[in-house]
RODO-2510 file (C-alpha; in nm, 4 decimals, decimal comma):
residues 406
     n   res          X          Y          Z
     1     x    -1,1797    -0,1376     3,1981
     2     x    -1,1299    -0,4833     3,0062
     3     x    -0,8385    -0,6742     3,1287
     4     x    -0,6387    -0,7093     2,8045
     5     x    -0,5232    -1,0818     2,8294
     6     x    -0,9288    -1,1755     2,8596
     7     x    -1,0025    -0,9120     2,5983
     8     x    -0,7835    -1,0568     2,3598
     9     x    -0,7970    -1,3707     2,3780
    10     x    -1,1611    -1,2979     2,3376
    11     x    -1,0843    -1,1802     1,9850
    12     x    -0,8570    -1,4239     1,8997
    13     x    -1,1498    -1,7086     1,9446
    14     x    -1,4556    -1,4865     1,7709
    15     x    -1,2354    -1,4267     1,4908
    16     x    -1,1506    -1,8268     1,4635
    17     x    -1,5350    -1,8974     1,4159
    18     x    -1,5334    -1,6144     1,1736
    19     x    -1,2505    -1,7583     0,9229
    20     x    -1,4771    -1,9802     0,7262
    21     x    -1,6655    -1,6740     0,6007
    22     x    -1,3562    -1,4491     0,5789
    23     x    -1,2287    -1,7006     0,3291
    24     x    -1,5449    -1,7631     0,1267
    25     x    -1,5360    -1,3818     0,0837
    26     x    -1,2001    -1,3603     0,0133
    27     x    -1,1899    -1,6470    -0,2571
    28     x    -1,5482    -1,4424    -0,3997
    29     x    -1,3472    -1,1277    -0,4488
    30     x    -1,0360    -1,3588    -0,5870
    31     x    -1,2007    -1,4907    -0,8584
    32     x    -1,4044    -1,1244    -1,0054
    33     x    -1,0508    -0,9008    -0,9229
    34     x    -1,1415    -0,5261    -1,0764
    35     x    -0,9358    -0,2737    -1,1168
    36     x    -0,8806     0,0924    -1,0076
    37     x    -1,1235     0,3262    -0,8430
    38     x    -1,4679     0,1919    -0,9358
    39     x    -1,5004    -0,1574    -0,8441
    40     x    -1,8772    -0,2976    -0,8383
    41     x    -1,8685    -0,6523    -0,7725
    42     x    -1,6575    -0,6122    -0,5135
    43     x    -1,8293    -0,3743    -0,3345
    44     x    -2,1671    -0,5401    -0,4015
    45     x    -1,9792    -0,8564    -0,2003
    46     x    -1,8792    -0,6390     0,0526
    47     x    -2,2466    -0,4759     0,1181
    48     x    -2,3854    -0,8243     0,0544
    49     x    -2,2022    -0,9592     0,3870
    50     x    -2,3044    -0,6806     0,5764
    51     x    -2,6580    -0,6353     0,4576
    52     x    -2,8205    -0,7848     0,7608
    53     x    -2,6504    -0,5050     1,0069
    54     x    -2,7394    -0,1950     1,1597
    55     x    -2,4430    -0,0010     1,0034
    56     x    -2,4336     0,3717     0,8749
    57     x    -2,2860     0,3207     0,5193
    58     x    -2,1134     0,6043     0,3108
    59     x    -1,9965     0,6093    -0,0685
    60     x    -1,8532     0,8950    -0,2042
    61     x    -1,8999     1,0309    -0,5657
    62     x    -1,5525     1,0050    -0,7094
    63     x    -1,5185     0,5875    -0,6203
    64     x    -1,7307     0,2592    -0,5618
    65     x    -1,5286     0,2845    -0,1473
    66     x    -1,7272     0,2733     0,1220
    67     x    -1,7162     0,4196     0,4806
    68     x    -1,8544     0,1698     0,7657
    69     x    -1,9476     0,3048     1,1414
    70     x    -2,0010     0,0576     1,3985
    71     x    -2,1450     0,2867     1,7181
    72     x    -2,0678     0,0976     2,0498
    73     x    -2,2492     0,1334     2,3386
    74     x    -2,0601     0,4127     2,4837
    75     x    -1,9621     0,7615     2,3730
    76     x    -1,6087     0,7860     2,3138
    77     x    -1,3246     0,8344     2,0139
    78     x    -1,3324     0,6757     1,6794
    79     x    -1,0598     0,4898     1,4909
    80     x    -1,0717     0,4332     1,1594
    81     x    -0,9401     0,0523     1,0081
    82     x    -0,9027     0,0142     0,6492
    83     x    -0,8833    -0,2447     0,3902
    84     x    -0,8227    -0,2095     0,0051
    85     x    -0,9853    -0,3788    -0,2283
    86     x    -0,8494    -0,3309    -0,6035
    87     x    -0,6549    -0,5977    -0,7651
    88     x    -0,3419    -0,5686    -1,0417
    89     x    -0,3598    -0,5692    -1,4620
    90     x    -0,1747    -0,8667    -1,4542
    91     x    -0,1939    -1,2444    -1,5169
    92     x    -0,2525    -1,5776    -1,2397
    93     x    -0,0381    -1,8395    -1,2501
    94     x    -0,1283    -1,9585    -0,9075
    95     x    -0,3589    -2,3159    -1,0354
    96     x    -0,6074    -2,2158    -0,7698
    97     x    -0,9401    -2,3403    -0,8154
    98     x    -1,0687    -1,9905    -0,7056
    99     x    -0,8213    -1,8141    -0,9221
   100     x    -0,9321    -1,4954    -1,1355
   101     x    -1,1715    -1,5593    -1,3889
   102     x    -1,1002    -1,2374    -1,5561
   103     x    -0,7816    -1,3045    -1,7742
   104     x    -0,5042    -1,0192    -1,7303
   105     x    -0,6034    -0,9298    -1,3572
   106     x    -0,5115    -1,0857    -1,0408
   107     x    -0,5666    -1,0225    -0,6842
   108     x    -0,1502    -1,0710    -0,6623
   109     x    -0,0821    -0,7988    -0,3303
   110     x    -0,3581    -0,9482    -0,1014
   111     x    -0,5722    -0,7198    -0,1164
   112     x    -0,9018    -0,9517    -0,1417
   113     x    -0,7541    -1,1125     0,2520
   114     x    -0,7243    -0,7365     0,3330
   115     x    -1,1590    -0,6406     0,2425
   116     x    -1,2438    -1,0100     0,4295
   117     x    -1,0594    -0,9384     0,6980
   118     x    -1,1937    -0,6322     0,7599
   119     x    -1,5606    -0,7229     0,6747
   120     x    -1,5026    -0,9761     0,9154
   121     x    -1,3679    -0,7617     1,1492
   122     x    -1,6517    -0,5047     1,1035
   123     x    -1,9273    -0,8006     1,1611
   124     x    -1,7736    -0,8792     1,4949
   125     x    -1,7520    -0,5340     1,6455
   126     x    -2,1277    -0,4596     1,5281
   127     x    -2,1927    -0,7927     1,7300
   128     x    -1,9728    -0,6945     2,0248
   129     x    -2,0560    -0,3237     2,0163
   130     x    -2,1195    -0,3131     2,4180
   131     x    -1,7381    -0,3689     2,4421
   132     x    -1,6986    -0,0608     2,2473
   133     x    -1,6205     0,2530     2,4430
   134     x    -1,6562     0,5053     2,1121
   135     x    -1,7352     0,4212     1,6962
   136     x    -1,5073     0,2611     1,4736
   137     x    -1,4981     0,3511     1,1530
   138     x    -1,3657     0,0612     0,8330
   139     x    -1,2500     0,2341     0,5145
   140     x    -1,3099    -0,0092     0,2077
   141     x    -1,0474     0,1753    -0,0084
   142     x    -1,0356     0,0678    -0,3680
   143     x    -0,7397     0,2818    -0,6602
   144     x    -0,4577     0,1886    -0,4021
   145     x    -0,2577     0,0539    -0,7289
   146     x    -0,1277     0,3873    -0,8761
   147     x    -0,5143     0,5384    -0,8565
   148     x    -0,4597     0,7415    -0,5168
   149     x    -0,8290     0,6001    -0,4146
   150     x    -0,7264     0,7165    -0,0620
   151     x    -0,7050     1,0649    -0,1926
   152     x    -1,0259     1,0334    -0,3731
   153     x    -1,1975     0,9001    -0,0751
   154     x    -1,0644     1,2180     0,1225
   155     x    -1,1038     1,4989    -0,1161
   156     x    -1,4953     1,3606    -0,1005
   157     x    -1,5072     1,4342     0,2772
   158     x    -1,5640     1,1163     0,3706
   159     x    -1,3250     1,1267     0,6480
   160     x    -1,4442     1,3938     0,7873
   161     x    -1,7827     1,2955     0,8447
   162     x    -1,8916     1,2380     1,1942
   163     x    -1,7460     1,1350     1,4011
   164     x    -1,4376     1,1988     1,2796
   165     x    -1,1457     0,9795     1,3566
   166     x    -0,8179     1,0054     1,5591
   167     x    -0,6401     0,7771     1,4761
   168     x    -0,6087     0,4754     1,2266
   169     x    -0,4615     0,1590     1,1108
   170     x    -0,4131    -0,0309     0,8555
   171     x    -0,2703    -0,4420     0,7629
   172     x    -0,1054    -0,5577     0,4665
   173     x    -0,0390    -0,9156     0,3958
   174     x     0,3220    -1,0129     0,3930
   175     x     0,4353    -1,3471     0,2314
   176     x     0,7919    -1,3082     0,3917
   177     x     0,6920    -1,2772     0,7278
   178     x     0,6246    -1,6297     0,8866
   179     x     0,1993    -1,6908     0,9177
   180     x     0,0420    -1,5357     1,1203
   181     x     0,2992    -1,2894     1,2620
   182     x     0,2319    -0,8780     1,2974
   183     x     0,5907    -0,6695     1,2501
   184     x     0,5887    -0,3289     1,2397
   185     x     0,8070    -0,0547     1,2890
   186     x     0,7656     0,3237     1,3624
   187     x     0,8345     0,6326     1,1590
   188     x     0,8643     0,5568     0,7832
   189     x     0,7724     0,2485     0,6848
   190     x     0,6633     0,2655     0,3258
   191     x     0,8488     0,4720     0,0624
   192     x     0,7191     0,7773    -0,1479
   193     x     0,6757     0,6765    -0,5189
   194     x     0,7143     0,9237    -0,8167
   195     x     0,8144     0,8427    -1,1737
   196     x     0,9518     1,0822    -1,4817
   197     x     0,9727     1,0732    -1,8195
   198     x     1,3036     1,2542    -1,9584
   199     x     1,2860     1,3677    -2,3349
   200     x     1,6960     1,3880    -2,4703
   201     x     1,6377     1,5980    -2,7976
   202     x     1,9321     1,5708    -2,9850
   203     x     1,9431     1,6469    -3,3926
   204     x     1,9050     1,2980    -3,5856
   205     x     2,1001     1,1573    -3,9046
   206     x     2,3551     0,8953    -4,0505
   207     x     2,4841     0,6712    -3,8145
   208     x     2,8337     0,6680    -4,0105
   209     x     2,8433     1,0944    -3,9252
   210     x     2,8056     1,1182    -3,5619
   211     x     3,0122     1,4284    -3,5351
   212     x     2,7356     1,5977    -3,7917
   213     x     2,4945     1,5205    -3,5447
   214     x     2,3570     1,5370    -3,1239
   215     x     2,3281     1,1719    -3,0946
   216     x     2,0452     1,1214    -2,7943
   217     x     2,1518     0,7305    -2,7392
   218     x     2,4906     0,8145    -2,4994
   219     x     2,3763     1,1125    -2,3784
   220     x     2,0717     0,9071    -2,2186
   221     x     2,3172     0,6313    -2,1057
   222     x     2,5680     0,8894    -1,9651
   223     x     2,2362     1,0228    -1,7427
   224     x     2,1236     0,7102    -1,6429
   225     x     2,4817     0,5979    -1,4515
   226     x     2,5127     0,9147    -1,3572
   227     x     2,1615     0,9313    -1,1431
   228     x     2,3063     0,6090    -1,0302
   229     x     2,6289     0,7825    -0,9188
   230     x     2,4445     1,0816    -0,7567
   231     x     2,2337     0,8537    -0,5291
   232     x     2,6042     0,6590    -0,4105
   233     x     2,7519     1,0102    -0,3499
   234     x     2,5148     1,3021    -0,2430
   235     x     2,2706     1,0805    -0,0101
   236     x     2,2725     1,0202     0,3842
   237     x     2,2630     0,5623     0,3135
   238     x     2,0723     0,5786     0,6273
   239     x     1,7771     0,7881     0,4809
   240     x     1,7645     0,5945     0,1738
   241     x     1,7090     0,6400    -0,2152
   242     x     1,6082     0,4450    -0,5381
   243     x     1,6581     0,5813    -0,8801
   244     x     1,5445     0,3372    -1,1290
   245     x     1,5138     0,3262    -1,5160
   246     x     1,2712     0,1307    -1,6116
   247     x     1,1986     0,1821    -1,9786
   248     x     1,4660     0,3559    -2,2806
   249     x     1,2848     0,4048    -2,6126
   250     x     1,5057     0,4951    -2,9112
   251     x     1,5706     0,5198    -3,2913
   252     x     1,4253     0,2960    -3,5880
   253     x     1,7249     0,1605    -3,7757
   254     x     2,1049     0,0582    -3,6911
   255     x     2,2365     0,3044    -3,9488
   256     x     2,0058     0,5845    -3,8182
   257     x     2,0931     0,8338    -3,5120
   258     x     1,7587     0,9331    -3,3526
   259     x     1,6149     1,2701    -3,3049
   260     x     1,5167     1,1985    -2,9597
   261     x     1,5706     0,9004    -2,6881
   262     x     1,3517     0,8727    -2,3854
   263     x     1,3721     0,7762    -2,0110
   264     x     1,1195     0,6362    -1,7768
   265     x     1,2083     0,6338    -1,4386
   266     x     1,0861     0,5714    -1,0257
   267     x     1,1928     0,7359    -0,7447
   268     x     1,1475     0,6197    -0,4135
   269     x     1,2443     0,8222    -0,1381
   270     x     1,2047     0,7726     0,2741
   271     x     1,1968     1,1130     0,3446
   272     x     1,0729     1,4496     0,2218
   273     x     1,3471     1,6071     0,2403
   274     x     1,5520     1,3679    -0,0320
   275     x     1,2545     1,3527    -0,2173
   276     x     1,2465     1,7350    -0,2899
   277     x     1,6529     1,7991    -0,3531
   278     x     1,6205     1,4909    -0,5821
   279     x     1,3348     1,6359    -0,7536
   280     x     1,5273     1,9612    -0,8111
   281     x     1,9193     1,7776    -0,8526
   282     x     1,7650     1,5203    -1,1113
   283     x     1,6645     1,8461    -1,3361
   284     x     1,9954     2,0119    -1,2774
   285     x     2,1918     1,6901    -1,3887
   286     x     1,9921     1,5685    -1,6583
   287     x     2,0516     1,9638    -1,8181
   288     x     2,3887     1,9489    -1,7340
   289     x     2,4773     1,6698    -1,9688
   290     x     2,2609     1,7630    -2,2259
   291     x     2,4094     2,0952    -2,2285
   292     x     2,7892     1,9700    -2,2415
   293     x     2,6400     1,7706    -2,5276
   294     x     2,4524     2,0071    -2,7443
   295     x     2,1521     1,8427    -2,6197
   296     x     1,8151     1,9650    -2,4592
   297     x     1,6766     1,7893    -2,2078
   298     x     1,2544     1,7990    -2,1264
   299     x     1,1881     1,6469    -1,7571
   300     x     0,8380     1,5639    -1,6842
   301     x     0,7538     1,4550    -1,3188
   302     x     0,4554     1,2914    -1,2114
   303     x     0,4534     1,3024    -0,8435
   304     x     0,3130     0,9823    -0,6527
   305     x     0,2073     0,8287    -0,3337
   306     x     0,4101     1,0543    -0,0252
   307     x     0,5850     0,8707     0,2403
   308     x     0,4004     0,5931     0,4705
   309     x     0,5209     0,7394     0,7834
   310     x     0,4193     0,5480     1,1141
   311     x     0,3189     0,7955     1,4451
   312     x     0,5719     0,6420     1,7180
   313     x     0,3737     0,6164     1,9661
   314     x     0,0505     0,4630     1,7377
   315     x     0,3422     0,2158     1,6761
   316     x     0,3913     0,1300     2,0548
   317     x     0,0197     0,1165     2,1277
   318     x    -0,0401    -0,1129     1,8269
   319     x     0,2859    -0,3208     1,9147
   320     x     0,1395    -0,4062     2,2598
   321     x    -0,1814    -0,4847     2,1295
   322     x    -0,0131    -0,7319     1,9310
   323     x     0,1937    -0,8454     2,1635
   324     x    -0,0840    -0,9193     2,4140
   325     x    -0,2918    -1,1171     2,1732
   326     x    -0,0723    -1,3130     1,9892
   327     x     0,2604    -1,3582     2,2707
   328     x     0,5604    -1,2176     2,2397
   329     x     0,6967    -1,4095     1,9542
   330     x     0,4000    -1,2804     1,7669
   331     x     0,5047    -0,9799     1,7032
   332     x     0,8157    -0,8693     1,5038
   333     x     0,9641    -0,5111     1,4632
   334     x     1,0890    -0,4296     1,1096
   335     x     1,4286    -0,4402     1,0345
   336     x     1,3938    -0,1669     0,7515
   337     x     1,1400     0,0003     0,5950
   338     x     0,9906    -0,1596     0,2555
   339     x     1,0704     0,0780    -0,0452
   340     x     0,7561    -0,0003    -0,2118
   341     x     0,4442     0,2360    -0,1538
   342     x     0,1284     0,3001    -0,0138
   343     x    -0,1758     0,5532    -0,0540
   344     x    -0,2221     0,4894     0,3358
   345     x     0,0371     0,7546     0,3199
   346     x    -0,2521     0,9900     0,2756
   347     x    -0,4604     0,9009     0,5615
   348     x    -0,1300     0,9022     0,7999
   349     x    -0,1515     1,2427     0,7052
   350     x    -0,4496     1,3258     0,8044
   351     x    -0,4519     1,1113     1,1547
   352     x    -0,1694     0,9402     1,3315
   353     x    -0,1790     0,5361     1,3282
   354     x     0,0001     0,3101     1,1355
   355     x    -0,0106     0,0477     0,8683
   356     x     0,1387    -0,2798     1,0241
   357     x     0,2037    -0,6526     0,8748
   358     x     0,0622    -0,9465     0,8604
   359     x     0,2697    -1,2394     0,7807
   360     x     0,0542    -1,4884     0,5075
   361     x     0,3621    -1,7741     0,4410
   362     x     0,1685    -2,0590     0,2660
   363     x     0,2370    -2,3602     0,3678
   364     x     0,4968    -2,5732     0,2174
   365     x     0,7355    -2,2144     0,1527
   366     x     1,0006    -2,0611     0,3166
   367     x     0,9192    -1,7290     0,4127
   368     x     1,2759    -1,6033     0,2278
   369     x     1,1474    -1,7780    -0,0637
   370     x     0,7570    -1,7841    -0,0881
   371     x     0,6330    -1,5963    -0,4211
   372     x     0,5956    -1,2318    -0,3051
   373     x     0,2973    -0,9443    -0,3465
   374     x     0,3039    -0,8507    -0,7184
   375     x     0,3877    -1,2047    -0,8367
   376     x     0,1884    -1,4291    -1,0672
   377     x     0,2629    -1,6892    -0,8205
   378     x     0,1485    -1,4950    -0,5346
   379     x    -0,1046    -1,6705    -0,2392
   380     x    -0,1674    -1,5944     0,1055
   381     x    -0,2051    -1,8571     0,4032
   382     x    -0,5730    -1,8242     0,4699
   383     x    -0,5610    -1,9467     0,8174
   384     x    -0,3171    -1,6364     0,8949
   385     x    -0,6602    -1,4278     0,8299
   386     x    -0,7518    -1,4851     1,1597
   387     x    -0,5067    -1,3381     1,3729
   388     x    -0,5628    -1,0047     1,1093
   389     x    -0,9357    -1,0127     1,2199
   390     x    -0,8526    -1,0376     1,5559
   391     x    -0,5802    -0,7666     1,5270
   392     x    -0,8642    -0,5336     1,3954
   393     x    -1,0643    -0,5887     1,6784
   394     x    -0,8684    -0,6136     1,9617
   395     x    -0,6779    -0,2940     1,8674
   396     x    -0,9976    -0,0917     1,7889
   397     x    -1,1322    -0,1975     2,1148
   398     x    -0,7936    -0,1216     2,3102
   399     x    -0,8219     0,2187     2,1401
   400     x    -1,1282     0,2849     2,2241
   401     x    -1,1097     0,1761     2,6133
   402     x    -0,8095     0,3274     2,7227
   403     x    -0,8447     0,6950     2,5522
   404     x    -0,5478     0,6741     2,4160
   405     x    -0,4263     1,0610     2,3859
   406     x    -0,2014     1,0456     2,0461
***
């Protein structure tokens, strides 16, 4: 067996003499960002910097992703590592002289570092592949945005082509965690995401006759505090819950009372469980007013990414792994879970790993204050690339030696 301290420190210099191309690629895919599940140029990079290896390459028919195997020299498990690669409709207001050529869309949650790092990554086990006790398997995921490309990616088998993995992982860039850092934290890490749209049909007319009419415009306020009130009171602030309302659409005139008014909302949930009973309490609420009212309420929901839930002991292994290669004040646990979401959620549910963090401070910022994923402002620390490479690596090889029963 490797000794790990030789192992990864092993991984921590190959993927130093790596960074140079993990940033050319990454500033490549900055400056082309696409969007959603078919994503050309970027995977044309991504086959272009691997075009010179022995790899067994999959695509799928539903997306432009792609499944990587490295074999090593051994037989033994397979892990699967995984990257996305989509960007977000949105403009760059970074001033870098690789930003996005493509006005409206910007590579603003990191996900271009994410595809170098892990074609990096993939070009170091292919060239280390006698240290490799089983396969390892990279998933270059595009859709993670709101286009479930994770779910595509799986409803066209491609995880369950051989050899099929047992376990995986997954980084995300984090400009609030110092450079270079890994935090994690096991069970859920990442929040399930739905939204609704809520239709208040109420009966129109002259804003001077209320009492002739069902005026839609209170009865939507009166919902909205009182979702807000029904989060404070009916759940467990330990297993928490977000109700927001992020859009109201009413009426054409001050003198006119509106047929209709509309809500647009987001639920985030760390659980199931609350995600269900708020599914069904939301309805029961929302029809509750109306009714006192006079008022019919129509409740659409469009159900989104589940839960990012982290196996505990996946979370130990990787932890360690971390720990080993970067020191102990390399790694960080999570304080709390992140109430944003992630279609990793789907491939936790297939195989138990974990999606971990990898701090990207630039320089100059204050991890409390540094422009975070999402942002027009938004850049990584390059250098902090590294340390994900060797992450990759020295995990998938850990994995792979020690037989890690999960």
């Amino acid at each position: 067996m490797t000794n790990p301290t030789q192992s990864t420190n092993f991984w921590r210099l190959e993927a130093a003499a790596i960074l140079p191309m993990a940033i050319q690629i990454r500033r490549e895919i900055h400056r082309h960002p696409e969007l959603g599940l078919h994503l050309p140029e970027t995977t044309r990079c991504v086959r272009a910097a691997l075009a010179d290896l022995d790899l067994d390459i999959q695509q799928g028919p539903s997306t432009s992703g792609l499944i990587v195997t490295v074999k090593g020299s051994r037989q033994g498990a397979t892990i699967l590592l995984r990257g996305d690669m989509d960007a977000l409709p949105m403009p760059e207001e970074t001033g870098l002289e690789f930003a996005s050529t493509i006005a409206g869309r910007m590579h603003s949650c990191g996900h271009d570092a994410h595809t170098a790092m892990l074609v990096a990554a993939t070009r170091l086990l292919h060239k280390n592949r006698d240290r490799l006790a089983g396969n390892v398997k990279l998933m270059f995921q595009p859709g993670e945005e709101g286009h479930k490309g994770a779910l595509h990616m799986i409803n066209d088998g491609l995880l369950d082509l051989a050899p099929v993995p047992q376990a995986a992982f997954a980084l995300h860039v984090a400009p609030g965690f110092p450079s270079g850092m890994i935090a994690g934290r096991a069970g859920a890490a990442l929040a399930s995401a739905d939204h609704f749209e809520m239709l208040i049909i109420g009966r129109g007319g002259h804003a001077s006759r209320p009492f002739q009419c069902v005026d839609p415009v209170p009865i939507a306020f009166e919902i909205g505090l009182a979702l807000q009130t029904y989060v404070t009171r009916r759940v467990d602030p330990f297993d928490p819950v977000v109700i927001t309302i992020g859009k109201v659409e009413a009426g054409t005139a001050n003198n006119i009372i509106p047929d209709t008014a509309l809500l647009v909302g987001t639920l985030r949930t760390m659980s199931e469980k609350n995600r269900s009973m708020i599914h069904d309490d939301t309805r029961k609420l929302a029809q509750g007013i109306g009714a006192a009212h006079g008022a019919k309420i129509d409740l659409t929901w469009h159900p989104g990414y589940p839960v990012t839930v982290n196996d505990a002991r996946f979370y130990e292994f990787a932890r360690d792994v971390a720990k080993d290669t970067f020191g102990p004040l390399g790694f960080a646990q999570s304080a709390h879970p992140v109430m944003g979401a992630e279609d990793f959620s789907y491939v936790l549910q297939r195989v138990p790993g974990a999606m971990f963090w990898l701090g990207v401070t630039p320089p100059g910022h204050d991890p409390h204050h540094a422009p975070s994923c999402h942002s027009t402002h938004m850049t990584v620390d390059e250098d902090a690339m590294a340390n994900g490479i060797a992450m990759h690596c020295a995990l998938a090889e850990r994995y792979l030696e020690t037989g890690m029963p999960i």
